[in-house]
N, C-alpha and C positions, 0 to 999 in steps of 0.2 A: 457688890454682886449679890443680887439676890435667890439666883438657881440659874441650873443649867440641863441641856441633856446634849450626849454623845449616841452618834448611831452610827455604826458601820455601813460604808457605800459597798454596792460592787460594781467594779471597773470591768468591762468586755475587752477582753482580749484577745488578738489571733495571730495566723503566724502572717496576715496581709500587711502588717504593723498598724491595724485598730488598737485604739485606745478609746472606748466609750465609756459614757456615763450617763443615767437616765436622768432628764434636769425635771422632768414631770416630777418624779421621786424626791427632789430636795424640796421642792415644794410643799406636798406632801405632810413631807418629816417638819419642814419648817412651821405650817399651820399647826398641824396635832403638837407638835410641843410647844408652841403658846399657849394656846390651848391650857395644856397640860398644866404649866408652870404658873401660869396667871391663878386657874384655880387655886392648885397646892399651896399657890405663898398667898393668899386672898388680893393680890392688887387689884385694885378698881382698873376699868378700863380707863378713867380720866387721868388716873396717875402716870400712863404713857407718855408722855410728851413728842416722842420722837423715835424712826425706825434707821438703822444705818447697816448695811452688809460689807459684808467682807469676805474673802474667800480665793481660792486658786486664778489664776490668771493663766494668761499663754494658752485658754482653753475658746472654743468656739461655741455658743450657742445659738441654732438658726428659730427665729421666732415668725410670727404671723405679727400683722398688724394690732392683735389685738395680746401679744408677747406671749403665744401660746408657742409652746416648742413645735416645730417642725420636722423634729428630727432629734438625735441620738445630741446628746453633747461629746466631740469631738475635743479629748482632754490635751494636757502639753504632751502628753505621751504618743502621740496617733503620730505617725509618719508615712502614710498611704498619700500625701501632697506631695513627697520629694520629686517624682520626675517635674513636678508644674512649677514650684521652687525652683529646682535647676533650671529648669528652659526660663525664668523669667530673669535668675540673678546670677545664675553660675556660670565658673570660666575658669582659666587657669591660677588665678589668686589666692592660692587657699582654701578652695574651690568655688569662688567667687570673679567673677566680671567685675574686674577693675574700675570701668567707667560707672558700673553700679555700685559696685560697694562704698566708691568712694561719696556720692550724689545722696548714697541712704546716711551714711556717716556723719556726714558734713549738716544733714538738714537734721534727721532725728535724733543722732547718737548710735546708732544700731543698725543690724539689717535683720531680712527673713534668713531665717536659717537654712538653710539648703537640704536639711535634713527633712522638710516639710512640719515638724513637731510646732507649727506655731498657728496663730491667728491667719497668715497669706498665705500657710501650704493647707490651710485646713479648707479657707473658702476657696481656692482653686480648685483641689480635691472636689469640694461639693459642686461646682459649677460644672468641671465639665466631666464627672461622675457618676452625683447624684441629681439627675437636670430637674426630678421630678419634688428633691425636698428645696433645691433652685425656688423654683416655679413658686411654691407657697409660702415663702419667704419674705419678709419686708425689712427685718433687720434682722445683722449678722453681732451676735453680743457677746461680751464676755460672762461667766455667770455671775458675776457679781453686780454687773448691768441687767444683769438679765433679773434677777432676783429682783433688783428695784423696780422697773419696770413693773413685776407682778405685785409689788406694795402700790403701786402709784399708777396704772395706767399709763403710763407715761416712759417716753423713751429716751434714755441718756445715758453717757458716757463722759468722762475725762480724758486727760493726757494723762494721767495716772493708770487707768484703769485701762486704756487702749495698749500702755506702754511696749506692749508686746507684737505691736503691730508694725510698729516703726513707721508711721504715717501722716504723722502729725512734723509738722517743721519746730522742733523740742528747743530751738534758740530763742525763740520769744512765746514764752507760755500764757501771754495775753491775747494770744490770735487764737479763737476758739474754732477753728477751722482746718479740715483737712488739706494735706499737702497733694494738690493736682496732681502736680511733676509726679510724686513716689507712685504716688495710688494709679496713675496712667502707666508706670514703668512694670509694675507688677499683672495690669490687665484686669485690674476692678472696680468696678460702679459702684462709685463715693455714695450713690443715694440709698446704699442700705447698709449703712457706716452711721449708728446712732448720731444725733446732734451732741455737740460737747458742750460739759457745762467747766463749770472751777471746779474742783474737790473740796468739798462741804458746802456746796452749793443749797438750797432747797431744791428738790426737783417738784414736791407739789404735799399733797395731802394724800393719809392711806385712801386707797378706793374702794368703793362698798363691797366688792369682793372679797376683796383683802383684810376689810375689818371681818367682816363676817366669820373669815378662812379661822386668823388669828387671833380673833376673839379683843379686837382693840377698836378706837372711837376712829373716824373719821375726819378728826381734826387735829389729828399727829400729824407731823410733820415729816416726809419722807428727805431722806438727805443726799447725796452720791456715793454712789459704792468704792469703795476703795481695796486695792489689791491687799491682801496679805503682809509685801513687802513692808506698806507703808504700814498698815495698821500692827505692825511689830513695832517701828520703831516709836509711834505714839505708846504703845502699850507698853513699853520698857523705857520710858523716858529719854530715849538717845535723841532728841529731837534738834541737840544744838550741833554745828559743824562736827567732826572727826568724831562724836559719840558714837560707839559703837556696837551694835547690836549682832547676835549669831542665832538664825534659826538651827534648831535642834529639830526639826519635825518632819514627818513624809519623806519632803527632802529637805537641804541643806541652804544656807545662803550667809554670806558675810556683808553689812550693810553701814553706811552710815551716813549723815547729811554731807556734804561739798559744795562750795557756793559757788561753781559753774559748771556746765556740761563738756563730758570729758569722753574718751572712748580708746581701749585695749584689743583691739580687735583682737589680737593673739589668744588673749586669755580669754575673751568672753566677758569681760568686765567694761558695764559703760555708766553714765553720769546720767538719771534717767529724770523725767518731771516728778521734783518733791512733793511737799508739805503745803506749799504755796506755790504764788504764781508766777517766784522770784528764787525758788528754791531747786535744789535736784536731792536724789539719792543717790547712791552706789547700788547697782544692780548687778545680779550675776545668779548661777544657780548650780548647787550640784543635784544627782538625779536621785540619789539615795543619802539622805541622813539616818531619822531614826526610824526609818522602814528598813532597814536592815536589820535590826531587833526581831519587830515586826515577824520577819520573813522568817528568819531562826526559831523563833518562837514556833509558827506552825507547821515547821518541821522536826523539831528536835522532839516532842514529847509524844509521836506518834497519834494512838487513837487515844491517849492522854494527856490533855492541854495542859501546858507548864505555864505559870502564869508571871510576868514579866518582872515581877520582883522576886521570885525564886530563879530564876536567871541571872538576874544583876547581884546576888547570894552568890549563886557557885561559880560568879566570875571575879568576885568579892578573895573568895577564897585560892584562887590563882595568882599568882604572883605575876608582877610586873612584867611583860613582856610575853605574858602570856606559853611560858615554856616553850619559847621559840618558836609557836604556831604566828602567822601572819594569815590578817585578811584582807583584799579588796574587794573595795565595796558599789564596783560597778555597775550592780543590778540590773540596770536599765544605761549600760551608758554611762557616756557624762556630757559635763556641756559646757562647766569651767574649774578649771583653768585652762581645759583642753577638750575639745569641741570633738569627739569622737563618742559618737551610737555604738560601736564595735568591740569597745571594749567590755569588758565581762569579768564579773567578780569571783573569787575563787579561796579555797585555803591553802595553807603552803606549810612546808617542816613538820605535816604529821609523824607521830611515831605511836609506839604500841601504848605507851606510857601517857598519850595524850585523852586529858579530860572533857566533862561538859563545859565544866568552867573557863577551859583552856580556850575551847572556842569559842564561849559566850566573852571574854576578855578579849582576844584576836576581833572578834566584830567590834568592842569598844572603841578600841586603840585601833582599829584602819579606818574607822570613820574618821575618828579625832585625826589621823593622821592626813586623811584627804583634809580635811577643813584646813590643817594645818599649811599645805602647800597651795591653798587657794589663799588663803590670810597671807601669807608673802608675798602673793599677787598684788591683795589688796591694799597693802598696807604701801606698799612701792607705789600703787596708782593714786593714794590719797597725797601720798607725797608726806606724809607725817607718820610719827610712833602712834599704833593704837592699844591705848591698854585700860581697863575697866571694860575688856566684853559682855557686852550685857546678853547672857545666855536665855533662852525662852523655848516652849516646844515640848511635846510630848517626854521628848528623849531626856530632857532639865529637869525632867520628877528622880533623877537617880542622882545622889548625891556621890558615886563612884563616879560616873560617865561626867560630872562637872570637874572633879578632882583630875578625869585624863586627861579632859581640855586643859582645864591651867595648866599642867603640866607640858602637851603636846603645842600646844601655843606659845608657852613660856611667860603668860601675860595674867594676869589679875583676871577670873572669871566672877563673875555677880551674876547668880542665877534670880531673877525677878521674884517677885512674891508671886504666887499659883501661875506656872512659867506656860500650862495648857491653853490656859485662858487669858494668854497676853494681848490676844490679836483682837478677842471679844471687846477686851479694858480699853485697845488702842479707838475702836468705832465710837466707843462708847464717847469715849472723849472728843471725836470729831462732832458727834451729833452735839453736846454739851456746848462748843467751841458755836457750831450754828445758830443755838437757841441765846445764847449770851453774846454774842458778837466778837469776844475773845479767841486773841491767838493761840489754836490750835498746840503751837508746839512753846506753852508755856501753859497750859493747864495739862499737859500731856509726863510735866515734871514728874510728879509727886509718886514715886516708886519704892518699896521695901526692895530688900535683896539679901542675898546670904553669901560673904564672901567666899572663893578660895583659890588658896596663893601657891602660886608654881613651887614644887619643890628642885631646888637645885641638884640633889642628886639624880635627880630621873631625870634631867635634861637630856645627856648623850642618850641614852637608850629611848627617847623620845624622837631625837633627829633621826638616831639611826632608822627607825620606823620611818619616816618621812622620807629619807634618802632611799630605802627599801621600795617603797611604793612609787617613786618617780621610777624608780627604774626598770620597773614592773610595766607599768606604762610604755615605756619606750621599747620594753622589749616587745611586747604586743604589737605593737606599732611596726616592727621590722621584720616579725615574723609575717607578719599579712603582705607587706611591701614583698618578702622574697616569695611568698606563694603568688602574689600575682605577678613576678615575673617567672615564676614558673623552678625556681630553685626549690631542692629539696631544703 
């Protein structure tokens, strides 16, 4: 790694359940810190070889033909599609149309969420919405497509990178082609549904724009973009079956390779296109990891910013269990292990006696705690013991916050070597794997880490946490059931 730079997005949000984000601005941020960075460390521009993105998925970008945005980027967060979701896929199942859920299952692994929060409630939304950013549209992208796109002129996606679309027929990841049947059942025109490539495919050369923007030659190589999910698990070396990777970041995810396509509708957890063209992941998400810090963070110090390792300090200094404060960490929802927008985060067993630290420690331990009832999920869907989590993520720079997990997990954590910039290391290594002709998820190996081991004592008061927060959940879940039947 030769440098880097980090900048703050801002996401629009309202009470219509928007979730925007301006994709002109990644842009932007993206050219000037090439820019930037090329100067600062002297690289010549011929020492580029190669450009490869990565980044959020489950997000909609509407472009022009020439991949200019058309409009707002439409994040996993936007729920203003759910009535167009419901009328396309809902019904009494869960709240799912049986004879659909079962036809999306069976082909992709997945369905649209009903919730609208995906790629099918976002373009529904836009169609018969916004007719007018419709109309100047030519393709509907993820931004990680979309980013490439503006290296390369050129427009492409994967089954990787669509994953969230649920569109593609995911039983044979050799068919580079969209699945009629789904995309008909949902009510959208396949012709502005980027062409698919493989994942690490070449899509082309940077284009003169694009060298110009980020200061690079024209005869780099651009590659396909890949989600997040997958560029963790390159980036943390979990690339062979049941290795297991945990994001710590924004939000939350438990992952690992599985040599077939599989699906929990219950839980939110399904078997999605891996590594290759023969391969899956374990896919699933929760909606708050280490944004939950985040969010603590800029409220707790007023009109004076606390800054996130004097937080992880006076949470340091509270004892285990956080003197009986508990938090959940709903923020926004969740989505697995239990597929409910409604629910909402909170703190609980204040008393007079309760500190900063009390509640900087309660956010630790009910994240660690969500991840930990999601990991039982996942660990039952792989069908195997999973232990060496390979921890990465904003939230893995806190050597307390990896200490909860081993503990709240009860499993061997490995936090990667610079766990920020896992997902950077993971592309890195795709575009590497493109230029040498080399399998991906064996140059993807070679990973430092720093272990730590569950302590047996802190077990029960770990479960306990975990048994705490299920049922916290369920209560939630019953009080809305009797308010909409109308019970005090």
């Amino acid at each position: 790694m030769i440098g880097y730079e980090t900048h703050p997005l801002r996401t629009v949000v309202d009470a219509t359940g928007a979730a925007e984000q301006d994709a002109t601005e990644w842009w932007r941020l993206v050219g000037a810190s090439s820019r930037r960075l090329i100067e600062a460390h002297g690289v010549t521009r011929g020492r580029i070889r190669a450009v490869a993105v990565t980044g959020q998925y489950a997000s909609t970008v509407p472009v022009n033909a020439n991949g200019t945005p058309t409009g707002p980027c439409l994040t996993w967060l936007d729920t203003r599609g759910k009535p167009y979701s419901r009328r396309a896929v809902g019904g009494p199942l869960l709240g799912y149309n049986p004879r659909a859920v079962v036809r999306f299952v069976r082909r992709s692994g997945g369905a649209p969420a009903t919730s609208g929060a995906d790629p099918i409630g976002h373009m529904l939304f836009l169609r018969d919405e916004r007719p007018e950013i419709t109309a100047a549209t030519r393709w509907f992208m993820e931004p990680v497509d979309y980013l490439t796109m503006r290296f390369s002129a050129t427009a492409s996606a994967t089954h990787a990178s669509r994953l969230a679309s649920w569109l593609t027929d995911n039983r044979h990841l050799s068919r580079l082609v969209y699945d009629e049947q789904l995309v008909s059942m949902v009510g959208l025109d396949v012709t502005r549904l980027p062409p698919l490539l493989r994942l690490g495919d070449v899509v082309g050369t940077v284009c003169p724009e694009a060298a110009s923007t980020c200061a690079l030659t024209t005869d780099a190589l651009v590659i396909t973009g890949v989600p997040d999910l997958h560029a963790a698990a390159m980036g943390t070396g979990a690339t062979r079956d049941y290795e297991t990777h945990l994001a710590l970041s924004t939000t939350s995810w438990i992952s690992c390779p599985v040599p077939a396509k599989k699906t929990d509708v219950i839980h939110a957890i399904a078997a999605v296109p891996g590594l290759s063209n023969d391969s899956y992941l374990i896919a699933n998400n929760q909606e708050t990891g280490a944004r939950a810090l985040e969010w603590f963070q800029s409220i707790a110090g007023g009109s004076t910013p606390v800054s996130l390792d004097e937080l992880t300090e006076r949470a340091a200094r509270s004892s285990s269990g956080a003197g009986g404060v508990r938090f959940t960490p709903w923020l926004a929802g969740e989505r697995s292990p239990i597929d409910d927008k409604s629910l909402r985060a909170g703190f609980a067993h204040l008393t007079t006696t309760t500190t900063t630290g009390d509640l900087v420690r309660a956010v630790l331990e009910g994240v660690a705690a969500n991840s930990a009832w999601l990991f039982s999920h996942v660990e039952r869907f792989a069908g195997v013991r999973l232990d060496d989590v390979r921890l990465l993520g904003g939230g893995a720079q806190s050597d307390l916050w990896c200490q909860i997990f081993a503990d709240t997990l009860e499993r061997r954590v490995r936090r990667v070597h610079s766990p920020l910039l896992a997902q950077v290391r993971g592309v890195t290594r795709l575009a590497a794997a493109a230029l040498t002709g080399d399998d991906v998820r064996e140059i993807a190996r070679r990973v430092g880490d720093d272990l730590f081991e569950p302590r047996a004592d802190e077990a029960e008061r770990s479960r306990a946490r975990v048994r705490a927060l299920r049922a916290s959940a369920r209560h939630a879940r019953r009080r809305r059931e009797r308010a909409w039947r109308g019970v005090s």
